[in-house]
N, C-alpha and C positions, 0 to 999 in steps of 0.2 A: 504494500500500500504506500503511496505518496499522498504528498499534498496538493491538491488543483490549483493552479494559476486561476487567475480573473476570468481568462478568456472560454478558460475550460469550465468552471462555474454557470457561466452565462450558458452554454451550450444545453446543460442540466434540464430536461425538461420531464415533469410528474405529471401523471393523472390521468393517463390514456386508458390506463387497465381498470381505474375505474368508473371513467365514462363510459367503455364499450359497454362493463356488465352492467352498467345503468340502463344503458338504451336496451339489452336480450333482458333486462328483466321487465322494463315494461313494455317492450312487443312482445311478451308469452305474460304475461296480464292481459293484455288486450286481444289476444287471442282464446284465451279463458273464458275472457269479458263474453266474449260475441258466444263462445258454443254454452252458457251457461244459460245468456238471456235467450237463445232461439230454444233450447228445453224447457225450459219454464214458462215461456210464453207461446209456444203451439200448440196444439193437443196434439197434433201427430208431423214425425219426419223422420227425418236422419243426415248425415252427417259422417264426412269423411276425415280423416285428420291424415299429415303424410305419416310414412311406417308403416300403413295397411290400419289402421286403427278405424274401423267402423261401427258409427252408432244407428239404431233407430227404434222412435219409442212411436206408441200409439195411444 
């Protein structure tokens, strides 16, 4: 380990890892959001999710 000069200091940049996980956690909230309210507010359907995951209620 050494010590940073000024220039190498300035170069330093934080917080990228966690903005990314901020933005994947609220587009899989908002994807939640949506398959929660079209089940509770149909009477009947279904729904695919990716992965093969298939739902449908009646």
């Amino acid at each position: 380990m050494r010590v940073l000069n000024d220039q190498e200091l300035k170069e330093i940049v934080a917080g990228e890892a966690l903005t990314l996980t901020a933005v994947m956690a609220i587009l899989a909230t908002a994807i939640v959001a949506v398959i929660v309210y079209r089940l509770f507010m149909s009477e009947e359907g279904s729904t695919t999710l990716p992965g093969g995951w298939k739902f449908e209620w009646q």
